[in-house]
C-alpha positions as a Markdown table, in Angstrom:
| # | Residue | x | y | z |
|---|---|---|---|---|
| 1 | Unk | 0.8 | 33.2 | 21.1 |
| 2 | Unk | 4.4 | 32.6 | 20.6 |
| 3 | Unk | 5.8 | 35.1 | 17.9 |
| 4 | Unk | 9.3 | 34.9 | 18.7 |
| 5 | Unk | 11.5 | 31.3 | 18.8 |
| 6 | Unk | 13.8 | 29.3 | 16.9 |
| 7 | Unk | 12.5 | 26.3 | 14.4 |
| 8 | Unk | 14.9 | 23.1 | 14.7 |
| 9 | Unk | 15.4 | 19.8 | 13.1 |
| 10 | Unk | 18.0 | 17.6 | 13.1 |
| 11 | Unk | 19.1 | 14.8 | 10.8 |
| 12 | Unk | 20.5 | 11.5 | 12.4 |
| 13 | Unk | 21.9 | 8.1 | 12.0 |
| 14 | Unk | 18.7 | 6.7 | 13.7 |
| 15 | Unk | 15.7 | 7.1 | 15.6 |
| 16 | Unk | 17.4 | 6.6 | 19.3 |
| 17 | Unk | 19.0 | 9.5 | 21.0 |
| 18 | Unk | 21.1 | 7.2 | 23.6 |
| 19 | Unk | 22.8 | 5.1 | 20.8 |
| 20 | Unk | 22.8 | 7.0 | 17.1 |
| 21 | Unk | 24.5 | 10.5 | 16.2 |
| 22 | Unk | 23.2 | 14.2 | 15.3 |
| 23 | Unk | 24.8 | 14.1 | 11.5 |
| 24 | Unk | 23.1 | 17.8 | 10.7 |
| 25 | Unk | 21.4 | 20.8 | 12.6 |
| 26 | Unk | 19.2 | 23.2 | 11.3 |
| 27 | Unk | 17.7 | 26.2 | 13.5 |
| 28 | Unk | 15.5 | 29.3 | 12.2 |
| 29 | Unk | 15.5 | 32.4 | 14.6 |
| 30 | Unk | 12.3 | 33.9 | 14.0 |
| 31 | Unk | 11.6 | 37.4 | 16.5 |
| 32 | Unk | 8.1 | 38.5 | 16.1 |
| 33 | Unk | 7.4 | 36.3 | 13.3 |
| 34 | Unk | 9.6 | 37.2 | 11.6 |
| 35 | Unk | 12.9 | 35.4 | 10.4 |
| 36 | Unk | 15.9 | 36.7 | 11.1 |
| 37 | Unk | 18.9 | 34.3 | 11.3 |
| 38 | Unk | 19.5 | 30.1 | 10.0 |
| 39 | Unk | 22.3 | 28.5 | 11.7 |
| 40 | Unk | 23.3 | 25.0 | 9.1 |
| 41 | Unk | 26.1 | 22.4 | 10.2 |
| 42 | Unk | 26.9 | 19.2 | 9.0 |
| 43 | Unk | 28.3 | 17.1 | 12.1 |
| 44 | Unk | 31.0 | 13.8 | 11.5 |
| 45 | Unk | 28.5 | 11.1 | 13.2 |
| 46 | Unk | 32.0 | 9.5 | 14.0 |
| 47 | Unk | 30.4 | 5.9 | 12.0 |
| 48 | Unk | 29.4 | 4.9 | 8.4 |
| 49 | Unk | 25.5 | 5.9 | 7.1 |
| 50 | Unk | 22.9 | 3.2 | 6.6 |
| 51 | Unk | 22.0 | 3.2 | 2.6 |
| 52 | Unk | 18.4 | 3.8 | 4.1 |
| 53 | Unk | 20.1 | 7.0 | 5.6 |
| 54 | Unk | 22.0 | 8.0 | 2.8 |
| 55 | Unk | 19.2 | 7.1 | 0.5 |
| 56 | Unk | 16.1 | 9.6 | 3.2 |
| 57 | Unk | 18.2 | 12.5 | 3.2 |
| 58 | Unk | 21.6 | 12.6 | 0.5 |
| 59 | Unk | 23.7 | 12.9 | 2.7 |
| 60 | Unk | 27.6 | 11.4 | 2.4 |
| 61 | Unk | 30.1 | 9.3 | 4.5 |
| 62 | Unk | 32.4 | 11.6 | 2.6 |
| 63 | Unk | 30.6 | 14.8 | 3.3 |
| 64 | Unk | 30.5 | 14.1 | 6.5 |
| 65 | Unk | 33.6 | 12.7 | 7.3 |
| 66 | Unk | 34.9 | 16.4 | 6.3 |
| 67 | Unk | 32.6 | 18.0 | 8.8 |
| 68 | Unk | 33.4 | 18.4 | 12.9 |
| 69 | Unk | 32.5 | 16.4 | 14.9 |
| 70 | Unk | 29.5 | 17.5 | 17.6 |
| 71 | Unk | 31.7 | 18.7 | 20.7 |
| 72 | Unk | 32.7 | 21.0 | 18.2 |
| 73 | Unk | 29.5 | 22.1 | 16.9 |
| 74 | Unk | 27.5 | 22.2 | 19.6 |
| 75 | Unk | 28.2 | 25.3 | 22.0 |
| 76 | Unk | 27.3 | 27.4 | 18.3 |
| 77 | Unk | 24.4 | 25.6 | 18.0 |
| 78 | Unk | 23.1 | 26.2 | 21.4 |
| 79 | Unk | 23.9 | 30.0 | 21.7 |
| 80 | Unk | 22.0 | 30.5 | 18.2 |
| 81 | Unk | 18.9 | 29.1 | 20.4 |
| 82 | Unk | 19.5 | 31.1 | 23.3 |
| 83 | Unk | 16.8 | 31.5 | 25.3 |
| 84 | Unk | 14.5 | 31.3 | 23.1 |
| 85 | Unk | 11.6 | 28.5 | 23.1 |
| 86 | Unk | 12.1 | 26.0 | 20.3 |
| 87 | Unk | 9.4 | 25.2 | 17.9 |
| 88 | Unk | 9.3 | 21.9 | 15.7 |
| 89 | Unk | 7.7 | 19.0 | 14.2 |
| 90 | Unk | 8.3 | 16.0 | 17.0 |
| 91 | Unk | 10.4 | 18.7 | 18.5 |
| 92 | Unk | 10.6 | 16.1 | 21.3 |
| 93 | Unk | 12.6 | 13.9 | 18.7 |
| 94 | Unk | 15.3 | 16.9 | 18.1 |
| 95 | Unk | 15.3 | 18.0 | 21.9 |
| 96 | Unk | 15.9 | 14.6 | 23.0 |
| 97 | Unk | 19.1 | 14.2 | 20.4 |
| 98 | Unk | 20.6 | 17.9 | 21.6 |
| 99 | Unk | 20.1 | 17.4 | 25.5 |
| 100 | Unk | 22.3 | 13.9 | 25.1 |
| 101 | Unk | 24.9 | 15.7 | 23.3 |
| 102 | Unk | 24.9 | 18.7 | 25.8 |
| 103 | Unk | 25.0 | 15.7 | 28.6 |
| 104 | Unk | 27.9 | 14.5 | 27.2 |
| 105 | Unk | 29.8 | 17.7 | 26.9 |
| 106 | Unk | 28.8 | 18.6 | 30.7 |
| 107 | Unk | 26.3 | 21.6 | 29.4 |
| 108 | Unk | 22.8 | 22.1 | 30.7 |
| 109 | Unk | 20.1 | 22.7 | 28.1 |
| 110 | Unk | 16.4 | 22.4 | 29.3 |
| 111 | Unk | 14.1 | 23.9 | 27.3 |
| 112 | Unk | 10.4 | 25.0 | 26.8 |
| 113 | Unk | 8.9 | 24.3 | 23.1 |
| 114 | Unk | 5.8 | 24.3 | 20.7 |
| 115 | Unk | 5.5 | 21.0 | 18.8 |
| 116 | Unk | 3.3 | 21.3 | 15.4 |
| 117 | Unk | 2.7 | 18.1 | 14.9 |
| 118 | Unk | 1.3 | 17.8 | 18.3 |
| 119 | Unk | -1.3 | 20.6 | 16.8 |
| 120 | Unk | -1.7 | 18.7 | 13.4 |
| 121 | Unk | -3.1 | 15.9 | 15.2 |
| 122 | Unk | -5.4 | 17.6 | 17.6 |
| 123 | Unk | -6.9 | 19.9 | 14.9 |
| 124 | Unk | -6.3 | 17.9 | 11.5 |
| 125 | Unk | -7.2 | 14.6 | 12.7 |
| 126 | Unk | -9.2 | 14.1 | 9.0 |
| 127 | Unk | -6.0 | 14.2 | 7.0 |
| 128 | Unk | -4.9 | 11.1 | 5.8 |
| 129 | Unk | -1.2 | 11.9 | 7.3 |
| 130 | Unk | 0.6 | 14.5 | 9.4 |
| 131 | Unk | 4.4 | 14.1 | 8.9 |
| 132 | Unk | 6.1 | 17.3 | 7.9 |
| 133 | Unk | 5.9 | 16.7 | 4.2 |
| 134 | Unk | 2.4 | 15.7 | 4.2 |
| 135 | Unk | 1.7 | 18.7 | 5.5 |
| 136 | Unk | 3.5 | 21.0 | 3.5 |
| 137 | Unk | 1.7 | 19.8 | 0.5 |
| 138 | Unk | -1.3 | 20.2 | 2.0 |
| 139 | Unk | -0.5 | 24.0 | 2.6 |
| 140 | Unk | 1.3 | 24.7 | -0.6 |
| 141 | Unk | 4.4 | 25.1 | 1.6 |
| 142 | Unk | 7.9 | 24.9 | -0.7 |
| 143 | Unk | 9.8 | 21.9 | 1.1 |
| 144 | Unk | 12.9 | 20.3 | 0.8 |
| 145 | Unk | 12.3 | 17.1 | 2.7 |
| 146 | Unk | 15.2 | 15.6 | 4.9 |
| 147 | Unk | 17.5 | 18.3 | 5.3 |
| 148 | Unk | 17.8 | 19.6 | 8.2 |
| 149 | Unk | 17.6 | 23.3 | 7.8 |
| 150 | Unk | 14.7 | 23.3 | 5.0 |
| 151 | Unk | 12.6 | 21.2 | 7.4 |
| 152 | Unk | 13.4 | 24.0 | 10.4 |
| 153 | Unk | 12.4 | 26.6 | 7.5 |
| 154 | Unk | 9.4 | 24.7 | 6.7 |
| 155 | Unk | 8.1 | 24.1 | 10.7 |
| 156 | Unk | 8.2 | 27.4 | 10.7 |
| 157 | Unk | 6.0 | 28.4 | 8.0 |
| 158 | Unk | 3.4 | 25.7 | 9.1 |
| 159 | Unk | 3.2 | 26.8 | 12.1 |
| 160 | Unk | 2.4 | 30.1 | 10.8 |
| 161 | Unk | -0.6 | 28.5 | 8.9 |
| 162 | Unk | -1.5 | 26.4 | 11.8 |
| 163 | Unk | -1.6 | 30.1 | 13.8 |
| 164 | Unk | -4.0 | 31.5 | 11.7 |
| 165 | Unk | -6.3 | 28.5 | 11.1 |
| 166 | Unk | -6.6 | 27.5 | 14.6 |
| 167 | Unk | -4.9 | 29.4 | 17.3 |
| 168 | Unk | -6.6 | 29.6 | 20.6 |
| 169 | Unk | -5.3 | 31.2 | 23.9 |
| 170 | Unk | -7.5 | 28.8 | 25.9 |
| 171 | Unk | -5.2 | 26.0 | 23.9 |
| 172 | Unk | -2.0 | 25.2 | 25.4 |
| 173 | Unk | -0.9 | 23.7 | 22.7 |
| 174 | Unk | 0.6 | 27.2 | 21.2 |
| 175 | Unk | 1.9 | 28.0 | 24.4 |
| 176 | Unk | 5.7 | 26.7 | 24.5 |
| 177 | Unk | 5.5 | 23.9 | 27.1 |
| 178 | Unk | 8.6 | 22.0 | 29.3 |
| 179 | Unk | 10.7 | 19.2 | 27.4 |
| 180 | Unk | 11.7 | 16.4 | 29.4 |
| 181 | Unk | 14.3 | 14.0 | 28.4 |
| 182 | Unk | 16.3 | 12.0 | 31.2 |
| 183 | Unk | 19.2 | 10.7 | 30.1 |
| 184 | Unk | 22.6 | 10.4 | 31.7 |
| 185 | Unk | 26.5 | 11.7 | 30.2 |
| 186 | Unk | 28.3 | 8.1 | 28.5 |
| 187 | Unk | 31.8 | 8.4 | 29.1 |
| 188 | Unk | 34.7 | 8.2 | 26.8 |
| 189 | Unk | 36.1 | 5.0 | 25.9 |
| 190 | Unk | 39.2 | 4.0 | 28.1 |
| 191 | Unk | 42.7 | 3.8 | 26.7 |
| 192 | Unk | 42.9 | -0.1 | 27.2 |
| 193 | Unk | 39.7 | -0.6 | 25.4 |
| 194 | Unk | 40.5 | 1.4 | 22.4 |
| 195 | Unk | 44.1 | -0.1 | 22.1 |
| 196 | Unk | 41.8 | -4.0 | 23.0 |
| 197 | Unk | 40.0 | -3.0 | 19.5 |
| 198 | Unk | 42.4 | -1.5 | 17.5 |
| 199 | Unk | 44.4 | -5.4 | 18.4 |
| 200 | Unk | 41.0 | -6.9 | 17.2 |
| 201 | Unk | 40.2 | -5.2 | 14.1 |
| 202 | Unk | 44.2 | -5.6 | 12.9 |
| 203 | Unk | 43.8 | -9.4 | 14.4 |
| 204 | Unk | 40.5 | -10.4 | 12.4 |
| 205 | Unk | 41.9 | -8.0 | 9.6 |
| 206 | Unk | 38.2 | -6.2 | 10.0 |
| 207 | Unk | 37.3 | -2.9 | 9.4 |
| 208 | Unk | 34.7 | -1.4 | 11.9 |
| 209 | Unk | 32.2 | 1.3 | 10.6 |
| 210 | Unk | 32.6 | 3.4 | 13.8 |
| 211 | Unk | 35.7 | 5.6 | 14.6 |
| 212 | Unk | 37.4 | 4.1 | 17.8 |
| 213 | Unk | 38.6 | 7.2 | 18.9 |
| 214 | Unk | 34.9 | 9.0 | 19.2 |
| 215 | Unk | 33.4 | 5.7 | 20.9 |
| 216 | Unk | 32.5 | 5.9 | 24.3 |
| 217 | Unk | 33.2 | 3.2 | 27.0 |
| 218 | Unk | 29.6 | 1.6 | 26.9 |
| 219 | Unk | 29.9 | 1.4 | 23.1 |
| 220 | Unk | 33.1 | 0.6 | 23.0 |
| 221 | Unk | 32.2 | -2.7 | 25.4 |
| 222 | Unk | 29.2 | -3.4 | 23.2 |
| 223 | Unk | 31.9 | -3.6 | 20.2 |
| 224 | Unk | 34.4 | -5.7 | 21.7 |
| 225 | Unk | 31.9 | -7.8 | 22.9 |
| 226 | Unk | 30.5 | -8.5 | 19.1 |
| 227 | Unk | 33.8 | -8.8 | 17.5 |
| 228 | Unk | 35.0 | -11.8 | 20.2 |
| 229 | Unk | 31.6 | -13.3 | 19.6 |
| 230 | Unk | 32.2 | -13.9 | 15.5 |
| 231 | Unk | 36.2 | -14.2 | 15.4 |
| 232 | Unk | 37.1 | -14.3 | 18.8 |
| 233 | Unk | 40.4 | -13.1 | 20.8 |
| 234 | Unk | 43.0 | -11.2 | 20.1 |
| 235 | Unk | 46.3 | -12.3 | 21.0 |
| 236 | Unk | 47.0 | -10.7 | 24.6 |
């Protein structure tokens, strides 16, 4: 079975990995089942938290505003998983957010992975849940829900329960199997389209909840588009 691998989970502004934002990493390196090294960041989203978001994990427009953005973050992030197999609970869900960011920064990560809630459901299909938390009760496992790094620390010590309940080598589901997650690089927001909403927000005396200069041209479009629709134009 897989003894060796690191546990992720991510925190983000929302459930889609082609529109919201990484706001936290958390990776385990476990070698031989055994943990070795945690890699933490906090990464600036480059927009404002929903209260729901601020409310499911703590975090802080404030705390992150103070914290790099994920160009900056990323290249650490991915040589603490090396080439190791990832392991985590929806690790689909945290894959999916990583490859979009790597995508954007013109770096290839494709990986192979164990999912544990893929396991929960095959093999504790009488519980009355199987999120992450749920779980963790269930085993007696010590979990800070929400952040990022105590949910990679908690995967990992569920999956070592899971292991010893119900690990079979006939089961591939505890062999580390391909991700796949198409999704192509967005571009950076073009100089007349930052300088078209910077005219608009100082126009309409509005201030946007995303940072202009992080935007990329799609989102930047989308934005423009929204802002002309309630005030209309800006002066040319």
């Amino acid at each position: 079975m897989m003894r060796s691998y690191v546990s992720i989970d991510l925190e983000t502004t929302g459930l889609n990995p082609k529109t919201d934002k990484i706001t936290e990493i958390g990776a385990v390196r476990v070698i031989e089942g055994e943990r070795r090294e945690v890699f933490t960041a906090l990464v600036n989203p480059g927009r404002k938290l929903e209260p729901r978001i601020v409310e499911l994990t703590g975090l802080t427009d404030g705390e992150l505003a103070a914290a790099p953005y994920i160009e900056e973050v990323l290249p650490a992030a991915l040589d603490f998983i090396g080439e190791l197999p990832l392991l985590g609970h929806s690790v689909l869900f945290d894959f999916s957010f990583l490859k979009k960011a790597a995508v954007d920064s013109r770096l290839v990560f494709e990986k192979k992975a164990v999912d544990t809630l893929k396991i929960a459901r095959k093999y504790l299909a009488d519980l009355e849940h199987r999120n992450l938390d749920y779980l963790c009760a269930y085993y007696q496992i010590p979990h800070q829900a929400h952040r990022a790094l105590a949910d990679a620390e908690a995967t990992a010590l569920l999956y070592e329960c899971l292991t010893e309940r119900f690990y079979s080598e006939e089961d591939g589901l505890f062999q580390p199997q391909e991700l796949n997650f198409k999704v192509k690089r967005d571009t950076p927001a073009a100089k007349s389209q930052k300088e078209r909403l910077y005219r608009l927000t100082q126009q309409h005396k509005i201030s946007l909840e995303l940072d202009i200069e992080k935007l990329s041209r799609s989102e930047a479009s989308r934005c423009i588009d929204k802002i002309m629709a309630q005030y209309g134009r800006a002066p040319s």
